[in-house]
C-alpha atoms as a printed R data frame, in Angstrom:
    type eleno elety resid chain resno       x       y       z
1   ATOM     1    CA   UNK     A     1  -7.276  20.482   3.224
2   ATOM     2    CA   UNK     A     2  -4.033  19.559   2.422
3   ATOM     3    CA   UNK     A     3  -3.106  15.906   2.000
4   ATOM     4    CA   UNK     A     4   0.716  13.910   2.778
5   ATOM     5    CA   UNK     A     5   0.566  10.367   0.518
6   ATOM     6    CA   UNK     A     6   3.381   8.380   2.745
7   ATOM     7    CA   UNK     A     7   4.644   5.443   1.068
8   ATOM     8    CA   UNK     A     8   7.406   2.997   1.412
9   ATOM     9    CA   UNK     A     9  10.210   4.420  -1.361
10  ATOM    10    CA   UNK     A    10  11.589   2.008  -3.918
11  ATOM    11    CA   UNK     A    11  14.463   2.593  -6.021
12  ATOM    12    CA   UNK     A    12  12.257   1.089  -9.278
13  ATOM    13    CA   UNK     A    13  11.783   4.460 -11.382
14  ATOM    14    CA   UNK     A    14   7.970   2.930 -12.459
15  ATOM    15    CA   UNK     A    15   7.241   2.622  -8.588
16  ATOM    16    CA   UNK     A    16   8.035   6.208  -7.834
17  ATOM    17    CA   UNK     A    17   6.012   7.350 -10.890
18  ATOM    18    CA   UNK     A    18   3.028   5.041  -9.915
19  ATOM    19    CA   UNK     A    19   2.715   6.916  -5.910
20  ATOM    20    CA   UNK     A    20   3.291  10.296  -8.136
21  ATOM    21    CA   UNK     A    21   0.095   9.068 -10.667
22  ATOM    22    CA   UNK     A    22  -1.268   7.799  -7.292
23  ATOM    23    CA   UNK     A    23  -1.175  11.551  -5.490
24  ATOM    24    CA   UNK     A    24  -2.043  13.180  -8.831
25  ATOM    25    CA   UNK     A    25  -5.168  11.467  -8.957
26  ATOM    26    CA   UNK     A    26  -6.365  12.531  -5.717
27  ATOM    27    CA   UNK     A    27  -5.420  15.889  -6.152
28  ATOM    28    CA   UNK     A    28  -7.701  15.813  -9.177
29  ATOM    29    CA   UNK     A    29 -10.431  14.069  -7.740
30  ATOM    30    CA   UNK     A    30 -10.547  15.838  -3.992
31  ATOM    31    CA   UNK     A    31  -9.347  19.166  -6.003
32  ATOM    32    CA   UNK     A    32  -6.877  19.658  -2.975
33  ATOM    33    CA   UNK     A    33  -3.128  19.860  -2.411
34  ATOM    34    CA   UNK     A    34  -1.462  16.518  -1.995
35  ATOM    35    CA   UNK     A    35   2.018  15.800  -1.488
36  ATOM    36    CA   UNK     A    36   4.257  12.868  -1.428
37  ATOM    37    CA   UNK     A    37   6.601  11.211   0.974
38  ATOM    38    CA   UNK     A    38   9.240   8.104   1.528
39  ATOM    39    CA   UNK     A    39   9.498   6.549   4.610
40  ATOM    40    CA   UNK     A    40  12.593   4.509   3.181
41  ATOM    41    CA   UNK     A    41  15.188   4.277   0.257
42  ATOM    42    CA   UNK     A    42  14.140   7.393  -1.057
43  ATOM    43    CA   UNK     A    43  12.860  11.196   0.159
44  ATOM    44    CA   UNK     A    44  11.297  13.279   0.878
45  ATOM    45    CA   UNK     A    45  10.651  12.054   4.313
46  ATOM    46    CA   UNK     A    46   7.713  12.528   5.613
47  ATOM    47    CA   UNK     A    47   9.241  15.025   9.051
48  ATOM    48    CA   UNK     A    48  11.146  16.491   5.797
49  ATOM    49    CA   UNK     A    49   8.247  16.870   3.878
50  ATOM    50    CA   UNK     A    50   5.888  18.195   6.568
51  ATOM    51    CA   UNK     A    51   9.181  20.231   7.766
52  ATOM    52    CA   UNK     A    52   8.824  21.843   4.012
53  ATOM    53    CA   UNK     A    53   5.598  23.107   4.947
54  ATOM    54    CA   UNK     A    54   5.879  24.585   7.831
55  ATOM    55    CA   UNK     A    55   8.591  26.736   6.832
56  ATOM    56    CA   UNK     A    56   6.995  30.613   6.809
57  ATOM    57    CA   UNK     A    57   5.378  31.954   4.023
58  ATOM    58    CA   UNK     A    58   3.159  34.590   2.915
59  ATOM    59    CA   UNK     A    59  -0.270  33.337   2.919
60  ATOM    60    CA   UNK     A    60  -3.537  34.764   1.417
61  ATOM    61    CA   UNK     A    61  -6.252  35.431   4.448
62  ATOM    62    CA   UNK     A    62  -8.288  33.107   2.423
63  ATOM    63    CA   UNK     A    63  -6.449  30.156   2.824
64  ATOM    64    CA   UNK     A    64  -5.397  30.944   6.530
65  ATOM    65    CA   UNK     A    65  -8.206  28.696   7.848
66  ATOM    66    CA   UNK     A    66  -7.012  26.278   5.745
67  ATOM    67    CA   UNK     A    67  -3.965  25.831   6.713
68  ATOM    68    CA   UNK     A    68  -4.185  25.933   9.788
69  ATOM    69    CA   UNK     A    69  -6.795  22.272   9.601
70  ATOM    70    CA   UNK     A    70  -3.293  21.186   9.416
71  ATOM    71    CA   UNK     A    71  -2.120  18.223   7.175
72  ATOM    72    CA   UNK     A    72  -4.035  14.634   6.164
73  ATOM    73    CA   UNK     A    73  -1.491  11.614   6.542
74  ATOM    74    CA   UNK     A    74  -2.712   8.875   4.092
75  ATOM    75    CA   UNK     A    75  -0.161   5.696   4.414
76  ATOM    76    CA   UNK     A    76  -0.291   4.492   1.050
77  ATOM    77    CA   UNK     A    77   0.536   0.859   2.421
78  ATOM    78    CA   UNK     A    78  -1.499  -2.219   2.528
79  ATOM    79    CA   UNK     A    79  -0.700  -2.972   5.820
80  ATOM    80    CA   UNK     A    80  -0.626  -2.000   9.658
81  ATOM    81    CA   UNK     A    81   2.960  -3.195   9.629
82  ATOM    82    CA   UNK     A    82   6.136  -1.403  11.494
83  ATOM    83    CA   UNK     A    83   6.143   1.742   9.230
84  ATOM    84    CA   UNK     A    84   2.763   2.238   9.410
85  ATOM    85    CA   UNK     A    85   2.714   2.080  13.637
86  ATOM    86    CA   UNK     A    86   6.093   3.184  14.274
87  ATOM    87    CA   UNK     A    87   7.851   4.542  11.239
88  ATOM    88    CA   UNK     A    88   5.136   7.464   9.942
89  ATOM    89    CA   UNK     A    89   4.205   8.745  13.936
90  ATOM    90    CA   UNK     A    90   8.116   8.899  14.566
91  ATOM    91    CA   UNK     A    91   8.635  11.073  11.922
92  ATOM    92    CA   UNK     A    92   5.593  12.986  12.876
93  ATOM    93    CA   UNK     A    93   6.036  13.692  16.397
94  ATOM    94    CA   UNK     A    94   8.971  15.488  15.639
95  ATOM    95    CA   UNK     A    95   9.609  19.191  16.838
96  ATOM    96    CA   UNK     A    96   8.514  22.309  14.508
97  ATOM    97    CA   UNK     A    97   5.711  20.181  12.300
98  ATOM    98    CA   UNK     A    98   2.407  21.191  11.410
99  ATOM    99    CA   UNK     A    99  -0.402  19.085  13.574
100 ATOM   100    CA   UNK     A   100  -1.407  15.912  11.675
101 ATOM   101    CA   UNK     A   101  -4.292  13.701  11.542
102 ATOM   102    CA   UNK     A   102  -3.542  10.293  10.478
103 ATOM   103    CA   UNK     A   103  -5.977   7.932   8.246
104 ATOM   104    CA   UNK     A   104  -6.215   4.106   8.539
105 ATOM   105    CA   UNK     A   105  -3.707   2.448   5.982
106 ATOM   106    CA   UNK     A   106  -5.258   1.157   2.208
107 ATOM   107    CA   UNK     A   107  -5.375  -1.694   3.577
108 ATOM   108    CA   UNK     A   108  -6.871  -4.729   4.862
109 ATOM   109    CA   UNK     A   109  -9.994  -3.310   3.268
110 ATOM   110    CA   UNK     A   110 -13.112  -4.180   1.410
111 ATOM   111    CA   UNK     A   111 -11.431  -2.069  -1.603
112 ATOM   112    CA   UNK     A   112  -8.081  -3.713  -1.797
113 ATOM   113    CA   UNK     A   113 -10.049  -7.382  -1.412
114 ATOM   114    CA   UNK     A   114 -12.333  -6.533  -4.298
115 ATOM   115    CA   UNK     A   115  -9.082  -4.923  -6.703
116 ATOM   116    CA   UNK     A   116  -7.327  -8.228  -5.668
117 ATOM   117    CA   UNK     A   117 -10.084 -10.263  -7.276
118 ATOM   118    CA   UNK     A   118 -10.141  -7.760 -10.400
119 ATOM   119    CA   UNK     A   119  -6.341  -7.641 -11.349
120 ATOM   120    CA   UNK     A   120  -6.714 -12.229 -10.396
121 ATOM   121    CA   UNK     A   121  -9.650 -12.448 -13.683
122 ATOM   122    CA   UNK     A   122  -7.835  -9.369 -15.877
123 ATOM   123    CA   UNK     A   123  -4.696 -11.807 -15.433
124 ATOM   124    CA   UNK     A   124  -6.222 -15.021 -16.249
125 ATOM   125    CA   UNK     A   125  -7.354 -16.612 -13.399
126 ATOM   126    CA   UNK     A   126  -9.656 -19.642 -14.003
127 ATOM   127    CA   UNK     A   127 -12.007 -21.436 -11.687
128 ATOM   128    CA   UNK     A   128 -10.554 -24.365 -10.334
129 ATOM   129    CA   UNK     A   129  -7.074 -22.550  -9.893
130 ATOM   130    CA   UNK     A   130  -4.874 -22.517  -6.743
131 ATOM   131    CA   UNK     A   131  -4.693 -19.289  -5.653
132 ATOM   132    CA   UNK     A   132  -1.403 -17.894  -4.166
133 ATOM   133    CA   UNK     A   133  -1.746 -14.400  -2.327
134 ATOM   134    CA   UNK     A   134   2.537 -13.132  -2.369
135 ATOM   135    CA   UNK     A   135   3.052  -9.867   0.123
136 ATOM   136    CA   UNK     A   136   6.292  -8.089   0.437
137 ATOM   137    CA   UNK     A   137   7.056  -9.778   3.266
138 ATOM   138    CA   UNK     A   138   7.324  -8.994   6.731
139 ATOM   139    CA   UNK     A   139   8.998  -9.807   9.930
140 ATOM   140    CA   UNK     A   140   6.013  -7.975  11.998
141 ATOM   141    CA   UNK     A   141   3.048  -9.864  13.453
142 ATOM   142    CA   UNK     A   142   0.628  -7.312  12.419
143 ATOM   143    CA   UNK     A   143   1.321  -7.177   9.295
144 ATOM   144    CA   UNK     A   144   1.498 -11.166   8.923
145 ATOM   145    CA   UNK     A   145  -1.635 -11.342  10.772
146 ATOM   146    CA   UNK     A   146  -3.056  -8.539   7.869
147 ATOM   147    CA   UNK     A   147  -2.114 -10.985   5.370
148 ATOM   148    CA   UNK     A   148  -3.311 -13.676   6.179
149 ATOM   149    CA   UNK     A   149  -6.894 -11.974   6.786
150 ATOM   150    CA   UNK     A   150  -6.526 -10.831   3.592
151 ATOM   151    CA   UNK     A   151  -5.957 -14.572   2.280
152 ATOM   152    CA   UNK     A   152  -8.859 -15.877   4.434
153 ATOM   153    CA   UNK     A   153 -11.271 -13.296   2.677
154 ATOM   154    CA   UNK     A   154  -9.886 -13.850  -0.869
155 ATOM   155    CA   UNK     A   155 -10.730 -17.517  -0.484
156 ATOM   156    CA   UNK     A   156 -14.333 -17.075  -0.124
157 ATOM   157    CA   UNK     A   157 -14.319 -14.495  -2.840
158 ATOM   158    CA   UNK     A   158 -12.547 -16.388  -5.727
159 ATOM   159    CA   UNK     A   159 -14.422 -19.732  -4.107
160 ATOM   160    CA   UNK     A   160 -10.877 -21.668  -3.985
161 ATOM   161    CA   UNK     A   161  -7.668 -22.473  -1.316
162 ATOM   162    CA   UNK     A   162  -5.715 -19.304  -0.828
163 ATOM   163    CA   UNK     A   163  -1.879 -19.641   0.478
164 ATOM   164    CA   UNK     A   164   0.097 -17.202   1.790
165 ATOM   165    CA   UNK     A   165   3.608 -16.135   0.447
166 ATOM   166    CA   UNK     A   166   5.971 -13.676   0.431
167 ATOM   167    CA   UNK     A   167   8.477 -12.301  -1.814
168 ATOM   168    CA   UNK     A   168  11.246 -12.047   0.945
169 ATOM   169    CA   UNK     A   169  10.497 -14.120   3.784
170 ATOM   170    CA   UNK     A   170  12.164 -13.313   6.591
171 ATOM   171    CA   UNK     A   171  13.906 -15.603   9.274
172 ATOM   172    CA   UNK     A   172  11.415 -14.872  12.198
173 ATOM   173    CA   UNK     A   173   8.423 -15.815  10.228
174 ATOM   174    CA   UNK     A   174   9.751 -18.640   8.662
175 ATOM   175    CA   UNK     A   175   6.377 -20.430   8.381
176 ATOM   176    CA   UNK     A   176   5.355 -18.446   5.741
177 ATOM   177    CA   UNK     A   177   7.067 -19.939   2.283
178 ATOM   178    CA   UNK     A   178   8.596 -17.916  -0.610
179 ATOM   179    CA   UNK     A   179   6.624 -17.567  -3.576
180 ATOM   180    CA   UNK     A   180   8.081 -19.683  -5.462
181 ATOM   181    CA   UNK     A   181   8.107 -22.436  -2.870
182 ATOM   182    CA   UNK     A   182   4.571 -22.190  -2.559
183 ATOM   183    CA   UNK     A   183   4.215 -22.880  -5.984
184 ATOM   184    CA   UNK     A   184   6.390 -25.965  -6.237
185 ATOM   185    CA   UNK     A   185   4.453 -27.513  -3.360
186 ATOM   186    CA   UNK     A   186   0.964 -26.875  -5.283
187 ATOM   187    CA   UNK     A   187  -0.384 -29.346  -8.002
188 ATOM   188    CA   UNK     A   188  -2.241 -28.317 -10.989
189 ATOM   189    CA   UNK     A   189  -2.757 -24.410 -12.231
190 ATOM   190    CA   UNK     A   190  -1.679 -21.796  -9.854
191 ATOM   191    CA   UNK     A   191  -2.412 -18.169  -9.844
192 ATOM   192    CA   UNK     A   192  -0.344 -15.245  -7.700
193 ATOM   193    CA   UNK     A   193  -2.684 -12.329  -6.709
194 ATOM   194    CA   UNK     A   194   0.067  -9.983  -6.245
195 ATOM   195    CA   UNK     A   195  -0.885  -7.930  -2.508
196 ATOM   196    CA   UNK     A   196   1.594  -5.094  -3.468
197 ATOM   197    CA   UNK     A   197   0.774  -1.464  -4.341
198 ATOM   198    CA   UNK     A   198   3.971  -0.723  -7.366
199 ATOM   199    CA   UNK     A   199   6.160  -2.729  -9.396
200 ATOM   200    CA   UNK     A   200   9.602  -3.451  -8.764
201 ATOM   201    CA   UNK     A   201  11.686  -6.294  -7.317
202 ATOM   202    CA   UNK     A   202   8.994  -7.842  -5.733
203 ATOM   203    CA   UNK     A   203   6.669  -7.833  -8.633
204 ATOM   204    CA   UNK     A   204   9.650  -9.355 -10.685
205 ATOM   205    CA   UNK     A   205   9.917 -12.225  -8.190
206 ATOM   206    CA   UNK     A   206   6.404 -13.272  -8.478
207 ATOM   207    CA   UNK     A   207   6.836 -13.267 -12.329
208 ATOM   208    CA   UNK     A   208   9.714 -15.459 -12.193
209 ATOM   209    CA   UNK     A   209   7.692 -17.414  -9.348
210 ATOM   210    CA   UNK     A   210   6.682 -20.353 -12.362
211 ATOM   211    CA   UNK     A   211   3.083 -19.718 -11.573
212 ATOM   212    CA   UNK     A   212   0.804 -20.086 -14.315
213 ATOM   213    CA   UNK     A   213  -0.963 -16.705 -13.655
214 ATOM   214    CA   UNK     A   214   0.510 -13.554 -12.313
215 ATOM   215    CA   UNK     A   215  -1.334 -10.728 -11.211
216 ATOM   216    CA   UNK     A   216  -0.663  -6.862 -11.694
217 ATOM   217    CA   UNK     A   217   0.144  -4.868  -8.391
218 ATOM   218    CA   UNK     A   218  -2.659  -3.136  -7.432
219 ATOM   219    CA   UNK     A   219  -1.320   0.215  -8.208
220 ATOM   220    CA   UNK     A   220  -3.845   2.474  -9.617
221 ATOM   221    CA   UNK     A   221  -6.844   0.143  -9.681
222 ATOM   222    CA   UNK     A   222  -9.980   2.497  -9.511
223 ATOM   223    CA   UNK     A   223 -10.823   1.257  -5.993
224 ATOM   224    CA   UNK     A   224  -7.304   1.623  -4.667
225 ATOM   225    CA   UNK     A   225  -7.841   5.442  -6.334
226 ATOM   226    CA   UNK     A   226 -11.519   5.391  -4.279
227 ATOM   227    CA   UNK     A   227  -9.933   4.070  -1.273
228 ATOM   228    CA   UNK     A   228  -7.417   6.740  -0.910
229 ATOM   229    CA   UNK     A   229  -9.585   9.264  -1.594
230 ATOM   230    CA   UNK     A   230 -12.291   8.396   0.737
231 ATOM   231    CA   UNK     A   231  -9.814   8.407   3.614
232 ATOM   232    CA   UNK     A   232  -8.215  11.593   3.138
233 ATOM   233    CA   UNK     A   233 -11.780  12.947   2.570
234 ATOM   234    CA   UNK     A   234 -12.799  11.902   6.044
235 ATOM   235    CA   UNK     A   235  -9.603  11.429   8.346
236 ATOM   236    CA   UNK     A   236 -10.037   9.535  11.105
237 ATOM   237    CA   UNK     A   237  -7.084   9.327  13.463
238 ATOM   238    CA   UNK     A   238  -5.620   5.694  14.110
């Protein structure tokens, strides 16, 4: 099997390392070749990456069944948002690829709910708190609507109100507030449980958001490592 780890791109050196530490520990744990891919700011693409490896090559007869299973897509994102549906089968439905089975995204999942709740306590959290869930942002309705599933399920889980935020609003969801404006409008303790998968200039917003507590990203929280794993171990197309 041979695995493709497609992930947004950021031009924060620490979130590039953290999708490398990401793809390294599922090559260790699945004990198969995985590669990595940018679907923005950065490459590898993924129709470049994939592209890469179809390019001809002497192969031992071995590995011919192998390859020829093709290559394991895991979007390393947390939602069904616009790269995830459009971006990642645009790139590979181009000519000359290798055939590809897609996984679900990391999330909305049972794994990503649970590490949410994790890196909330490891940060401070305390019962009583307001709890502030801050995305990327997004001007898709899919991945608003992800969001905001994700908030509905945190609430029962940490047992208090759960807002929705995002670091960079955009103009066609306007509804949802900035981080920092959903902090202003909250009284008493506030914590952000931070729903993104690296550091970087999001991450930094939330900091500077004045909320009391701040989570981590998710990043390489053992269940994020379990839920990437698990779906490139058993691809099911999406």
């Amino acid at each position: 099997m041979t695995v493709l780890l497609v992930a947004h791109g950021t031009r924060n050196p620490h979130g590039v390392a953290l999708i490398g530490d990401l793809a390294r520990a599922m090559r260790e744990r699945l004990d198969v070749d995985v590669s990595v891919a940018f679907v923005d700011v950065l490459g590898p693409s993924p129709s470049e990456a994939l592209a890469r490896r179809s390019a001809p090559r002497a192969v031992p007869e071995r590995g011919r069944g192998a390859q020829s299973r093709g290559v394991t897509v895991v979007p390393a994102f947390l939602g069904r948002g616009y790269h995830v549906r459009r971006d990642i089968p645009d790139h590979l439905s181009r000519p000359g690829l290798p055939p590809t089975t897609v996984t679900d995204s990391l999330g909305p999942s049972d794994e990503v709910l649970a590490a949410l709740v994790d890196r909330l306590d490891e940060a401070g959290r305390r019962r009583g708190d307001t709890v502030v869930l801050a995305a990327a942002g997004s001007s898709d309705p899919m991945a608003v609507a992800d969001v905001e599933e994700v908030a509905d399920r945190l609430s029962s889980l940490v047992d208090a109100p759960v807002t929705v935020a995002f670091a960079a609003p955009s103009p066609r969801v306007a509804h949802i507030p900035s981080v920092a404006e959903a902090v202003s409008r909250t009284r008493g303790r506030v914590a952000v449980a931070s729903h993104l998968l690296a550091p970087g200039l999001f991450q930094s917003r939330l900091v500077e958001s004045g909320a009391d507590v701040v989570a981590r990203p998710l990043g390489l929280h053992p269940l994020i490592v379990d839920r990437a794993c698990a779906l490139a171990a058993r691809p099911v197309t999406v």
